[in-house]
C-alpha positions as CSV (number, residue, x, y, z in Angstrom):
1,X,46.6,82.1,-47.0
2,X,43.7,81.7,-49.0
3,X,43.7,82.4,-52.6
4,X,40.9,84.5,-52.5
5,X,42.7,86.5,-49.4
6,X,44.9,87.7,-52.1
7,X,42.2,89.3,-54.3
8,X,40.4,91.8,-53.8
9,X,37.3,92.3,-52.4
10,X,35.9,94.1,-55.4
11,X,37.4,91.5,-57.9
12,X,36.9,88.5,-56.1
13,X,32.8,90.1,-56.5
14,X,33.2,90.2,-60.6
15,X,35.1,86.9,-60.3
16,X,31.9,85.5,-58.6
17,X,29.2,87.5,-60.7
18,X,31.4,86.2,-63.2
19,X,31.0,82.6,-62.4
20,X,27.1,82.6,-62.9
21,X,26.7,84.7,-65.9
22,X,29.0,82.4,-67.8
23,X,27.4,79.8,-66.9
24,X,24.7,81.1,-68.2
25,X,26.7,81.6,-71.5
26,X,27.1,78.0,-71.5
27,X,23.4,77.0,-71.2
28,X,22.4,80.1,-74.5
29,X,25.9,78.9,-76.4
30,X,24.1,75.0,-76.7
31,X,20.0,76.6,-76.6
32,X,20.9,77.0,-80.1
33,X,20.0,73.0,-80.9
34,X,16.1,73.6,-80.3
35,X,16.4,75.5,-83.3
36,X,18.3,72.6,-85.5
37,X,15.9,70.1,-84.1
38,X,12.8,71.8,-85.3
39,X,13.7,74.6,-87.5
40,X,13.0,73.2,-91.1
41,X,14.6,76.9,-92.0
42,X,16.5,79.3,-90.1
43,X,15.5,83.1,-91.2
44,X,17.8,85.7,-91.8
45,X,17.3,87.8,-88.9
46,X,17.0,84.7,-86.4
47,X,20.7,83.5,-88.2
48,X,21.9,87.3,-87.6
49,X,20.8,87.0,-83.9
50,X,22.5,83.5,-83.5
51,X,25.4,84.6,-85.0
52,X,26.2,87.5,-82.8
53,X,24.8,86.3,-79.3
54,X,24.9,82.3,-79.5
55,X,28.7,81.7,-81.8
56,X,30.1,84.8,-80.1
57,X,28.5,86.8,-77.2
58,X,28.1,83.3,-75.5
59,X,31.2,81.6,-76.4
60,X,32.9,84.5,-74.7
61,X,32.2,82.0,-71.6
62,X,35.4,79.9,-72.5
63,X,38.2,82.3,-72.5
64,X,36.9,84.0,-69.8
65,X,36.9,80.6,-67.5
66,X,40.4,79.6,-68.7
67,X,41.5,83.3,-67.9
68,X,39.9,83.2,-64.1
69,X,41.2,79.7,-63.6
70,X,45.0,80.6,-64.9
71,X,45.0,83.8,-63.0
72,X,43.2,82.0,-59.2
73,X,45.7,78.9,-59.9
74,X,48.9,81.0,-60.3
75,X,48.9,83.4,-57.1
76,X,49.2,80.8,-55.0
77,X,51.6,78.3,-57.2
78,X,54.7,77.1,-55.2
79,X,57.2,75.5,-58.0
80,X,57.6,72.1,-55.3
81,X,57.2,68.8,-56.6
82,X,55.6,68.3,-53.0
83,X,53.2,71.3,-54.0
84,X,52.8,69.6,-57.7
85,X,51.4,66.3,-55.8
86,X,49.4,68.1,-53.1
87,X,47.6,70.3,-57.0
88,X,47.2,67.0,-58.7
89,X,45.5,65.3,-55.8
90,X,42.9,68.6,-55.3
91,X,42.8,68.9,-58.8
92,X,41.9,65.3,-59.4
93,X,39.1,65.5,-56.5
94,X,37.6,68.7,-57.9
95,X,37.7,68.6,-61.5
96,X,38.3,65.1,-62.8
97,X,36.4,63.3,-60.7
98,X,33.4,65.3,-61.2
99,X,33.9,64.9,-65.1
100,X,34.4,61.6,-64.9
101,X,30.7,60.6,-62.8
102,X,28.4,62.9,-64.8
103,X,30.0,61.1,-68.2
104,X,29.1,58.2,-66.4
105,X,25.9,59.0,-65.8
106,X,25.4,60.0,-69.2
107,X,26.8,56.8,-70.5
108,X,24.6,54.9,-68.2
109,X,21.2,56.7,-70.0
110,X,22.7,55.7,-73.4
111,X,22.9,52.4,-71.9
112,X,19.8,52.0,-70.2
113,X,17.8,53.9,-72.5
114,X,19.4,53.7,-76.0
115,X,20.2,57.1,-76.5
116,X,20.8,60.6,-74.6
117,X,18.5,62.8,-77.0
118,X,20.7,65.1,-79.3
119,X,23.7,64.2,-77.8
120,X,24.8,60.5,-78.2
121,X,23.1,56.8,-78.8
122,X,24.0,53.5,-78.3
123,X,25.7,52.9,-82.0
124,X,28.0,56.1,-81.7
125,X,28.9,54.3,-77.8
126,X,29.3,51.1,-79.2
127,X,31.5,52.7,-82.4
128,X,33.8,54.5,-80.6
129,X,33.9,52.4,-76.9
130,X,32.9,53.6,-73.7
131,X,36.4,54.5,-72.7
132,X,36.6,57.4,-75.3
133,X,32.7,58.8,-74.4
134,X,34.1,58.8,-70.6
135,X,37.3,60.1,-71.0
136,X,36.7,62.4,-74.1
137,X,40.2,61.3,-76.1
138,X,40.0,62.7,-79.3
139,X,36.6,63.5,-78.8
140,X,33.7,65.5,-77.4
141,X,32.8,63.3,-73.9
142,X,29.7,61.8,-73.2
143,X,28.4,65.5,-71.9
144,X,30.1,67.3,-74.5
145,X,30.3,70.2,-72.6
146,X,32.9,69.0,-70.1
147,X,35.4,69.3,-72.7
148,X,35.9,71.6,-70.7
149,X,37.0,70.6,-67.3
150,X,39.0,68.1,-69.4
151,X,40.9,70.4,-71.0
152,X,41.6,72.2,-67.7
153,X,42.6,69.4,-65.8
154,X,45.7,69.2,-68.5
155,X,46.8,72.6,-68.2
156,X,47.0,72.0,-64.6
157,X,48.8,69.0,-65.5
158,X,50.8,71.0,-67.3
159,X,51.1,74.0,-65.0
160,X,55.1,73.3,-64.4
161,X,55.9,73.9,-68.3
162,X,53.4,77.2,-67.7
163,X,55.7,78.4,-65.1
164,X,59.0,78.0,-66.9
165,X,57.5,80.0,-69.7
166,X,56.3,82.8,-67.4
167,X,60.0,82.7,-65.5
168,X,62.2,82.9,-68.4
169,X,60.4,84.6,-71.6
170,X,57.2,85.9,-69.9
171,X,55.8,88.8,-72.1
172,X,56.6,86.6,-75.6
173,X,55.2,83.7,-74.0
174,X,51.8,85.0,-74.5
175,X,52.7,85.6,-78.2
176,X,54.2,82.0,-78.9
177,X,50.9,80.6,-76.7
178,X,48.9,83.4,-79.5
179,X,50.6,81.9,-82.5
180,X,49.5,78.8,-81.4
181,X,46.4,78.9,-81.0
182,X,46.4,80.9,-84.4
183,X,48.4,78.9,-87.0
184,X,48.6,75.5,-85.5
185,X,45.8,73.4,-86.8
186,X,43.1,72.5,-84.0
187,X,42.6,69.0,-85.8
188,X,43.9,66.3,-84.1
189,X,45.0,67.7,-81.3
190,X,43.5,66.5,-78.0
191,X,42.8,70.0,-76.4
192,X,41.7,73.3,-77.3
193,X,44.8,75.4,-78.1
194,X,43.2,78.7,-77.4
195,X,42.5,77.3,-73.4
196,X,46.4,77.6,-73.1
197,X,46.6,81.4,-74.2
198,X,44.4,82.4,-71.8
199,X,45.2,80.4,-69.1
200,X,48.6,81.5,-69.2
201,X,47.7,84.6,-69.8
202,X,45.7,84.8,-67.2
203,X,48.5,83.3,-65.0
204,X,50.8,86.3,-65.8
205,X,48.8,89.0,-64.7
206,X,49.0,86.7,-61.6
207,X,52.6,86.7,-61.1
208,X,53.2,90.2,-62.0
209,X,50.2,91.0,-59.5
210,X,48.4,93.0,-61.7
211,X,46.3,96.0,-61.2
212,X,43.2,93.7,-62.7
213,X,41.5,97.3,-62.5
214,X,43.9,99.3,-63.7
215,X,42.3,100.0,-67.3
216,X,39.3,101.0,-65.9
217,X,39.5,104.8,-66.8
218,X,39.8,103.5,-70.4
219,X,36.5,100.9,-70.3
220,X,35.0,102.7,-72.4
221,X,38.1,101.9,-75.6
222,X,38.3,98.2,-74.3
223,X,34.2,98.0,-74.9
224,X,34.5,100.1,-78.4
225,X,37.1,97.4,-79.2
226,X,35.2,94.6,-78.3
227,X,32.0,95.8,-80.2
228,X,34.1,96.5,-83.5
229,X,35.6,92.8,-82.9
230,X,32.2,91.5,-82.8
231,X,30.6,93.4,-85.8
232,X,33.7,92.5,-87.7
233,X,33.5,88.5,-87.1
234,X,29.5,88.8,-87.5
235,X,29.7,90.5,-90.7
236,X,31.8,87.8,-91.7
237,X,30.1,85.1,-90.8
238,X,26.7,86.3,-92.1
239,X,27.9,87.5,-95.5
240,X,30.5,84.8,-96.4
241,X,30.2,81.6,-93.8
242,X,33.5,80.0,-92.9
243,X,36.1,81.1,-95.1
244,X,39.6,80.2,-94.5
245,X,40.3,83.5,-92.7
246,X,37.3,83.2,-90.7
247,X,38.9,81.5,-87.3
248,X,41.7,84.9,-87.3
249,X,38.5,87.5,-86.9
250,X,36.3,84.9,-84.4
251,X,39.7,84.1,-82.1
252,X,40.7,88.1,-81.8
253,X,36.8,88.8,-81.2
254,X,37.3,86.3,-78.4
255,X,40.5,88.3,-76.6
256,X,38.7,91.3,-77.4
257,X,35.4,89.9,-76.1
258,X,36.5,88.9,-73.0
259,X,38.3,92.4,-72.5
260,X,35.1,94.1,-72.9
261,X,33.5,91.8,-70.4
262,X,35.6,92.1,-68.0
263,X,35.6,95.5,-67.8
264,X,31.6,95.6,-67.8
265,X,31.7,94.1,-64.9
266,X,33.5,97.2,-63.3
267,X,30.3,98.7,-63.7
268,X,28.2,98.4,-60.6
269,X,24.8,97.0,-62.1
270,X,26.7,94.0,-63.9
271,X,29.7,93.5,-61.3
272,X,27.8,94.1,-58.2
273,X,24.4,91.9,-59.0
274,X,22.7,90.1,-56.2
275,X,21.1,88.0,-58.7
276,X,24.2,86.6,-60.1
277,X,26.4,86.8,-56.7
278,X,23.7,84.9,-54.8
279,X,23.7,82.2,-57.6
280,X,28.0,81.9,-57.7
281,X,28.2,79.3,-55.4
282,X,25.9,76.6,-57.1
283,X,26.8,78.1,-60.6
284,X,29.2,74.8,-61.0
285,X,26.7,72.5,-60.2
286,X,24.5,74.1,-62.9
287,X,27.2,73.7,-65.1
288,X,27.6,70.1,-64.8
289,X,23.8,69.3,-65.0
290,X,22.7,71.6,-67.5
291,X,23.2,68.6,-70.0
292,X,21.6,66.0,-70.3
293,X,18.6,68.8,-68.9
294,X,18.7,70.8,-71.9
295,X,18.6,68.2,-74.2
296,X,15.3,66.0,-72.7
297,X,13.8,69.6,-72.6
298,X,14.8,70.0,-76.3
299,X,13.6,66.7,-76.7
300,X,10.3,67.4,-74.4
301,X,9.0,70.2,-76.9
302,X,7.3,68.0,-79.6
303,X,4.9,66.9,-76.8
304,X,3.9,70.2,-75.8
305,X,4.2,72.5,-79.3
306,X,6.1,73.0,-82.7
307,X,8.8,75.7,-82.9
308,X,9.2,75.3,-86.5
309,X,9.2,78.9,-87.9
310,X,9.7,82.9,-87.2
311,X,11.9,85.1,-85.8
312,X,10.4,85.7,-82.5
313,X,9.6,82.2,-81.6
314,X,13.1,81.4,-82.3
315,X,14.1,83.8,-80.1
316,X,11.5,83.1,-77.3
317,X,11.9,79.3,-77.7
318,X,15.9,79.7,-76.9
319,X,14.9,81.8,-74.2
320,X,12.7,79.6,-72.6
321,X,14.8,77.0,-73.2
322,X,17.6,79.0,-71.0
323,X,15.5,79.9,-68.5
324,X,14.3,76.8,-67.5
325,X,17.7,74.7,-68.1
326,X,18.9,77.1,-65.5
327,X,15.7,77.2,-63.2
328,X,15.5,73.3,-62.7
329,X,19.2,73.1,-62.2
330,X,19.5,75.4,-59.9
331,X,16.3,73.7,-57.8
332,X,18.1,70.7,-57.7
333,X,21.4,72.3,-56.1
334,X,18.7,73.9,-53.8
335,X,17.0,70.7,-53.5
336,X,20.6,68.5,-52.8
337,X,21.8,71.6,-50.6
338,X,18.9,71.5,-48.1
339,X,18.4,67.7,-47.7
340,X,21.4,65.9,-49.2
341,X,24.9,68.2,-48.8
342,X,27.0,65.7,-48.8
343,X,25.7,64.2,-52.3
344,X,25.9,68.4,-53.8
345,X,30.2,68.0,-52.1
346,X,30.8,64.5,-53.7
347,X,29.0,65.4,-56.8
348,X,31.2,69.3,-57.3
349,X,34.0,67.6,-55.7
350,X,33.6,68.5,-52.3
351,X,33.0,72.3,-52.9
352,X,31.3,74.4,-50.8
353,X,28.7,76.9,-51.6
């Protein structure tokens, strides 16, 4: 049986409306660069804007995607070794592989071309070695963003130890993976700690096959929440920076966060959009192209005009900057779809729309 045949019909919707918006996320979370490449100044309101949309709204995008992925991964997990092979292999075809060619690519512009504008040049490659830009050891990769995959390719890896945990201590395994990701300093470590609360996390509701609608009558507390999370870490960020405290209000305004989203998608004009639903199936393609796109389009601007100041054109040039990162991604899965398929497969790792 599918995994999808296990979820359903409504959720397996939000999962997919799900899968664009974020995406979207994504593209807004890294929009905020136009600004630091032409920006001399940032004003206060544009800064107060940033701050709650870009560093948190947006950012919600992470959690979320570890959640989804723990959660789809675990209701179908068989504890085999022959099942851990047949994982790796799948795993390997659909997520590393993928990383792996568009850092290539990326690599091969910094080669060819001396730089990838605003996101790596020939001196950091030669620094640090080709191997660490492809791979992303103890660094961002060569398109930063794919941390990401990177990061979810280990807990797959890893998905064995998750198991164990979820067997024998499975409600305080999501507060050791918690204290984790809240005490034990991120430094040094080669992936993101707070990827393995919520994949976890979202594994367990798996396992216990959770009602995944079940707070529903309540949305309206899990929002209020998630909007006092967000004012709080704002507030703190505007008024007084980073200070040491700062990562305990930002990671709660993440759980939170992603509470709240999820259950705004129980309401019909978010979790039932055609829009985003139509969009779902090339929504991972987007994700893997978006950079270097946003970046040359960044880069692009000084030949066509000068965001350097204001509020609204701040606003309006991140906007733009979204809109058409998405548009001309999203024409090139269209584009690969209708006359090259088999490029769009090889290059998602052989998914289907």
């Amino acid at each position: 049986m599918s995994t999808r045949a296990l979820v359903p019909p409504d959720i397996s919707k939000r999962f997919d409306v799900l899968r664009t918006l974020l995406v979207v996320f994504v593209i807004g979370v890294h929009a905020e660069k136009g600004l630091q490449a032409y920006f001399t100044e940032i004003p206060d309101a544009l800064r107060a804007v940033c701050i709650v949309i870009n560093h948190n709204i947006f950012r919600l995008c992470v959690p979320v995607f570890f959640g989804i992925s723990g959660y789809l991964f675990y209701l179908t997990y068989k504890p085999t070794l022959a099942a851990y092979g047949k994982m790796v292999v799948k795993k390997t075809r659909t997520i590393l592989f993928p990383y792996l060619l568009f850092n290539a690519v990326t690599i091969a512009l910094i080669l060819i071309f001396n730089k990838a504008p605003y996101m790596g040049d020939i001196h950091g490659l030669r620094a640090d070695g080709i191997l660490k830009y492809l791979l992303g050891v103890y660094r961002f990769p060569a398109v930063y963003p794919l941390w990401f995959l990177r990061d979810l390719y280990v807990y797959f890896l890893l998905a064995p130890a998750f198991y164990v945990v979820s067997e024998e201590i499975p409600r305080l395994g999501v507060l050791v993976f918690w204290a984790l990701w809240m005490f034990v300093p991120q430094e040094g470590l080669a992936v993101e700690l707070s990827g393995a609360f919520f994949f976890y996390t979202g594994g367990l509701l798996a396992r216990a096959r959770a009602d995944l609608d079940a707070a529903r009558p309540y949305a309206w507390l899990g929002i209020a929440l998630g909007v006092a999370a967000l004012g709080a870490v704002s507030w703190v960020e505007y008024f007084q920076g980073y200070p040491p405290y700062y990562h305990l209000f930002y990671r709660h305004d993440m759980i939170f966060g992603t509470l709240a989203l999820w259950l705004l998608t129980g309401y019909p004009w978010l979790g039932r959009s055609k829009f985003l639903l139509g969009l779902s199936g090339i929504s991972f393609f987007v994700y893997l192209t978006h950079e270097p796109v946003l970046s040359y389009l960044i880069y692009a601007t000084r030949y066509l005009f000068h965001p350097t100041s204001g509020t609204w054109v701040g606003i309006g040039y991140m906007a733009l900057l979204m809109a058409a990162t998405f548009a001309l991604c999203t024409w090139l899965a269209m584009l690969l779809l209708r006359f090259a398929p088999a490029v769009f497969a090889a290059a998602t790792g052989s998914r289907q729309r």
